[in-house]
C-alpha positions as CSV (number, residue, x, y, z in Angstrom):
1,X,75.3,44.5,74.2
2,X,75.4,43.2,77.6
3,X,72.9,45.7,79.5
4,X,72.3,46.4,83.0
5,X,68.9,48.0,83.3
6,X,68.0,50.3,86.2
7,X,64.4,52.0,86.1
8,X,60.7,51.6,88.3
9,X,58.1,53.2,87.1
10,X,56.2,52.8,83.6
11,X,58.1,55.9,81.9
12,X,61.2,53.7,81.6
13,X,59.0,50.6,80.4
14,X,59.4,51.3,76.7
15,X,62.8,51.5,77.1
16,X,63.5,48.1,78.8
17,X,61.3,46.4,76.2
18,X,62.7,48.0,73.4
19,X,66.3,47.0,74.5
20,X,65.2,43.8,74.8
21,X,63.6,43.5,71.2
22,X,66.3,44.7,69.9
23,X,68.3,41.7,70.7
24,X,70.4,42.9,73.7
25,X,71.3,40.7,76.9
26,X,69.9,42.2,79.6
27,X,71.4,40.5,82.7
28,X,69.4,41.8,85.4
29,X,67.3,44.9,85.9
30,X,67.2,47.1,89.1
31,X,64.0,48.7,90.7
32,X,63.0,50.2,93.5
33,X,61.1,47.3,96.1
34,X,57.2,47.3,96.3
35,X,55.3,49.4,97.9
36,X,52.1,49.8,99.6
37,X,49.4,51.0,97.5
38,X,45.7,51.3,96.6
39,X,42.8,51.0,99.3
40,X,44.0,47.8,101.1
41,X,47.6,48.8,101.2
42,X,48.9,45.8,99.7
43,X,52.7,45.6,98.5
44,X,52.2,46.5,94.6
45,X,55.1,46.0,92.6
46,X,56.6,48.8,90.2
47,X,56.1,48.9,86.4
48,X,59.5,47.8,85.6
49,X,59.4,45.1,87.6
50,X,56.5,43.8,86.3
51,X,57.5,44.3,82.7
52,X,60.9,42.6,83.9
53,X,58.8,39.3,84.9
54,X,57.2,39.5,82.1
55,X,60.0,39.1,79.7
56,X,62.2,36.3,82.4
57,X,64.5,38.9,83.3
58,X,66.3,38.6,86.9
59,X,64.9,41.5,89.3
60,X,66.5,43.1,92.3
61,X,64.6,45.7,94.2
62,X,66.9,48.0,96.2
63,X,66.4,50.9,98.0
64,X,70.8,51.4,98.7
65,X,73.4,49.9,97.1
66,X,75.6,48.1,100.2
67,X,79.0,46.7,99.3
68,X,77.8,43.0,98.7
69,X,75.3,44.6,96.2
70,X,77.9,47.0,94.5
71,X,80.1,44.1,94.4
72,X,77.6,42.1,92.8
73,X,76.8,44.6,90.5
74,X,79.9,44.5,89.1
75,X,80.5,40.9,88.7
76,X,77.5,40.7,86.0
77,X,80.6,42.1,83.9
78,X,78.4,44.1,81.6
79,X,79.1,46.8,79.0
80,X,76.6,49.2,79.9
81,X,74.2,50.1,82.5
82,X,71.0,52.1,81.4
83,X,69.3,54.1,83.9
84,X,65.4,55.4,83.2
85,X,63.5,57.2,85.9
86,X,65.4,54.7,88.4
87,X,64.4,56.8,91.8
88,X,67.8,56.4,93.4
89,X,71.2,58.1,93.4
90,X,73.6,55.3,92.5
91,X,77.2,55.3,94.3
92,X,79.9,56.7,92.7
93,X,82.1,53.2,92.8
94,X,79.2,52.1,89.9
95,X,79.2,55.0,87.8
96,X,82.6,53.8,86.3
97,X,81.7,49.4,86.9
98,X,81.1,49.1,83.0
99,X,82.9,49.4,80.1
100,X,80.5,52.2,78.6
101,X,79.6,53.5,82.4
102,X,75.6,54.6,83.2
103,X,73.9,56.3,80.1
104,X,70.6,58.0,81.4
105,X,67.4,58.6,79.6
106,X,66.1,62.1,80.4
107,X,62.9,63.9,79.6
108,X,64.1,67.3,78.8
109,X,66.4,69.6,76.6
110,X,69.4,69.1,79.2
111,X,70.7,71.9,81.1
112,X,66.9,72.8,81.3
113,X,65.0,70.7,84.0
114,X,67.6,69.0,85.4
115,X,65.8,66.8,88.3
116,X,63.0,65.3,89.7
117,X,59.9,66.8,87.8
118,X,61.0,67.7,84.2
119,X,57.9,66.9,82.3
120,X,56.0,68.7,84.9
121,X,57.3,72.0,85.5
122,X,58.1,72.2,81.4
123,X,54.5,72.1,81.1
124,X,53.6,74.8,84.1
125,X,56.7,77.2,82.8
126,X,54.8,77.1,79.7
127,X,57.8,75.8,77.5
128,X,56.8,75.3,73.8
129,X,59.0,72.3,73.0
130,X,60.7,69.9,75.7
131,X,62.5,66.5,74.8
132,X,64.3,63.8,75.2
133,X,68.3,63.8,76.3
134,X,70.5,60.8,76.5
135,X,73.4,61.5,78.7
136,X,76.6,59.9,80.6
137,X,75.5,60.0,84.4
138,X,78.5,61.9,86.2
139,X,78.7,63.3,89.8
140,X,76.0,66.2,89.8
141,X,72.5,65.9,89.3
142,X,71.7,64.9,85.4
143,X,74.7,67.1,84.5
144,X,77.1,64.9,83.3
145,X,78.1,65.1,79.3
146,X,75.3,64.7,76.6
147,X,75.1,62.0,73.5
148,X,72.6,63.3,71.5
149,X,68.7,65.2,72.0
150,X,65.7,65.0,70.4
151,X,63.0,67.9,70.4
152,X,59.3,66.8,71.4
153,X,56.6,69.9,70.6
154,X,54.4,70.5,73.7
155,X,50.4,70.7,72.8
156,X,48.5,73.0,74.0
157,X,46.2,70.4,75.7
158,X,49.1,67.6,76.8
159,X,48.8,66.7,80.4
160,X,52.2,65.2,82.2
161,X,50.5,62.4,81.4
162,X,50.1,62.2,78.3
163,X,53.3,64.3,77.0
164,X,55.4,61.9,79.2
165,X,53.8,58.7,77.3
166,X,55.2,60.4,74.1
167,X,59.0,61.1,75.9
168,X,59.4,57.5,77.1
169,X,58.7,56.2,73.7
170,X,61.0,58.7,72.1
171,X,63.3,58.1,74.8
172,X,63.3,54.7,74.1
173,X,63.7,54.6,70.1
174,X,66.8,57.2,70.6
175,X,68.4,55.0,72.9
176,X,68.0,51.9,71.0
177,X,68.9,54.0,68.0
178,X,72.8,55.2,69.4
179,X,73.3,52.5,71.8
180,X,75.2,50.1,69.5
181,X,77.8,53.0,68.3
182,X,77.6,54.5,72.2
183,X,81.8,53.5,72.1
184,X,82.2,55.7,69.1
185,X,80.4,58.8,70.0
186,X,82.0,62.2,71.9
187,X,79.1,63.0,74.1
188,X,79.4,67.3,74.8
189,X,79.3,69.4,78.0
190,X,76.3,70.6,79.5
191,X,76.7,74.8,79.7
192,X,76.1,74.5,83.5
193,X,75.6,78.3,83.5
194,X,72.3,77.9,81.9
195,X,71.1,75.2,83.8
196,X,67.4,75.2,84.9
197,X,66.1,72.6,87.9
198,X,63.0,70.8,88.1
199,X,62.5,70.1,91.8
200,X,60.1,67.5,93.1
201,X,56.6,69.1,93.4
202,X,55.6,69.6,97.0
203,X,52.0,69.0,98.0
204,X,51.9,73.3,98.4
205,X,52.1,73.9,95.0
206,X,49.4,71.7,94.3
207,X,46.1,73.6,95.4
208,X,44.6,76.2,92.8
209,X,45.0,80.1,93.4
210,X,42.1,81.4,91.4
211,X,43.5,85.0,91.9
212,X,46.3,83.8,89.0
213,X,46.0,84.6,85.3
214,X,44.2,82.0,83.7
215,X,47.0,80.4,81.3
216,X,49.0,79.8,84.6
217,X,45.9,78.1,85.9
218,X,45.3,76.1,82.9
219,X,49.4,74.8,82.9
220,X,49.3,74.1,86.5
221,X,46.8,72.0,86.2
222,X,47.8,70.1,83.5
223,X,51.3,69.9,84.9
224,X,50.0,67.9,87.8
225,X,47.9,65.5,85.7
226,X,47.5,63.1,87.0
227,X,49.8,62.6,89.9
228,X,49.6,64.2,92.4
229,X,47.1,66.4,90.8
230,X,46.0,70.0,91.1
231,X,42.9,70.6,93.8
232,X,40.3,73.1,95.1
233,X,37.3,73.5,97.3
234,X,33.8,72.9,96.5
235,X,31.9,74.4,99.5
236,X,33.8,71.9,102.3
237,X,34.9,69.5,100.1
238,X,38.3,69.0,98.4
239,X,38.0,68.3,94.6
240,X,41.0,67.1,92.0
241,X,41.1,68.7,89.2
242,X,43.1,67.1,86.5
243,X,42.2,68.4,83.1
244,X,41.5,72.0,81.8
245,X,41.6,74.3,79.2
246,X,41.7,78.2,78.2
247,X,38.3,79.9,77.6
248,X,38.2,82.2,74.8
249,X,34.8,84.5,74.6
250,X,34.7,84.7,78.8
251,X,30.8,84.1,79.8
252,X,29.0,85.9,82.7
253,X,30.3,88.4,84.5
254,X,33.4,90.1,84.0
255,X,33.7,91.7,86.9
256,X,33.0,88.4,88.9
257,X,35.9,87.6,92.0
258,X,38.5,84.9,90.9
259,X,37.2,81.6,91.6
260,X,33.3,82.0,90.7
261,X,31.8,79.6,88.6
262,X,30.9,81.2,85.6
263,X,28.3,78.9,83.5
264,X,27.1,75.9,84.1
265,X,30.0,74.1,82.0
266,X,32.5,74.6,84.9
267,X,34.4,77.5,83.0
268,X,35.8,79.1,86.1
269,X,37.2,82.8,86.7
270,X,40.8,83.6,86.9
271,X,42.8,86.5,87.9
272,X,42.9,87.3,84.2
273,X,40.6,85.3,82.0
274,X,39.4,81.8,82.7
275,X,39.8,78.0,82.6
276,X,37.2,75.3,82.1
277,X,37.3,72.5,84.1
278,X,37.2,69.2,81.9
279,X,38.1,66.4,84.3
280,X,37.4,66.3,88.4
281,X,37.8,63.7,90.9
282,X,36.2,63.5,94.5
283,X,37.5,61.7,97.5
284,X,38.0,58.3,96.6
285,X,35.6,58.3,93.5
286,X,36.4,57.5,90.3
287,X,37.8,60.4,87.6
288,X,34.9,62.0,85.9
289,X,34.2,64.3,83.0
290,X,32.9,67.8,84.0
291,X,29.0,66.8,83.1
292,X,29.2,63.5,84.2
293,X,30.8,65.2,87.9
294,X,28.2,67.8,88.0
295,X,25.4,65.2,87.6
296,X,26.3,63.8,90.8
297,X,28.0,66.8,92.5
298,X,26.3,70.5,91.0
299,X,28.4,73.4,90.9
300,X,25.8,76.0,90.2
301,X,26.7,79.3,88.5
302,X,27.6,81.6,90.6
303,X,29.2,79.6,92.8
304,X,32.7,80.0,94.3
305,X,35.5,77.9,94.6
């Protein structure tokens, strides 16, 4: 098929590649421009973009759609346009400028987490299972009709990270997979009474409240992995925190105030029960296990964050 592919950052990489190996003529791919990153501020640009280059494919890095881009959108005269992870609400004139219209790559079980932060907040809610929808782009926010899911088990130590690695190839092998019969298939109506959103996080959300039970702890933390990451105090300093897990068998004190350090492994009291810290991060250092961070930075028992 001739493809148009929109997407920017590395979730929608697997996708682009796999379009490509699969023999399809993808005739440009859209991305959001560069952007300033890393110590020196230097214009870095996106995953796609890069992956794009890569494999000789025309870029062009938008942040709006004006008429002489709309109209040039429409003169590559493809059959499809596939959207991953994109960043950008696309005007209405292009929803309908190919044969097939957009077709979206989504990391949940459409109508839940519709929006910006799916693989997140599925994590944080504490959702067993999340997955992978593709669905015909339509007016509302991912709520236009959906082709087909697949289910994707959440572990009980997945970060975003890692549990979005496993969507975006998913994502990308079901795509490839109903693509070539997209014409033949009846895609069904989302129950938009049942509908759960998935806002962006905001940077409140992100600092720890050790006064919560401990599996909300744990979730949150992992739901922020690694981007933009969960974070406390140590003393005056602000600490990432960007791995964790439950403790079963609570050491020390049980009647110790949420927040104490209860060992010297970093297991840390809740409101109910505690978490273990597995992976921290100070100011502009480098991510560090918990025993390779206390090495350099101790957290003595008894301590309180």
């Amino acid at each position: 098929m001739r493809i148009v592919f929109m997407g920017t950052p590395d979730f929608a990489v697997p996708t682009l590649s796999g379009l490509a190996a699969h023999g399809h003529e993808i005739l440009a791919v859209y991305c959001r421009p560069p952007r300033p990153a890393g110590r020196g501020k230097r214009q870095r640009p996106c995953a796609v973009q890069v992956a794009a280059g890569d494999l000789e494919i025309p870029v062009r890095c938008l942040d709006r759609f004006s008429v002489q881009e709309q109209e040039h959108f429409r003169n590559l005269n493809a059959d499809v346009a596939v959207v991953v992870a994109y960043g950008l609400i696309l005007p209405k004139a292009l929803l309908h400028a190919t044969e097939q219209g957009c077709i979206n790559v989504h990391p949940s079980l459409l109508p839940r987490w519709r929006g910006a932060a799916p693989v997140n907040r599925a994590i944080m809610a504490g959702d067993p299972v999340t997955g992978i929808s593709i669905m015909r782009i339509g007016d509302g926010i991912d709520s236009g009709p959906v082709f087909c899911q697949k289910e994707i088990p959440i572990r009980a130590r997945d970060t975003t990270d890692t549990l979005r690695d496993r969507l975006a190839r998913e994502g990308a092998a079901l795509l490839c997979d109903i693509l070539p019969r997209i014409a033949t298939l009846a895609p069904i109506d989302q129950d938009d009474s049942v509908a759960v959103y998935a806002p962006k996080i905001t940077k409140s959300e992100t600092c720890i409240d050790w006064s919560r039970p401990g599996p909300e702890v744990d979730r949150m933390i992992r739901g922020l992995s690694s981007s933009p990451g969960a974070w406390t105090r140590v003393g005056t300093e602000r600490i990432r925190v960007l791995h964790s897990e439950l403790v079963t068998g609570i050491p020390g004190d049980d009647t110790a105030c949420p927040g104490t350090v209860l060992d010297d492994q970093l297991a840390i009291r809740c409101g109910t029960g505690a978490v273990r810290l597995l992976s921290l991060q100070r100011g502009g250092r480098k991510v560090l296990g918990a025993r390779e961070f206390c090495r350099g930075f101790p957290v003595p028992k008894g301590s309180r964050l």
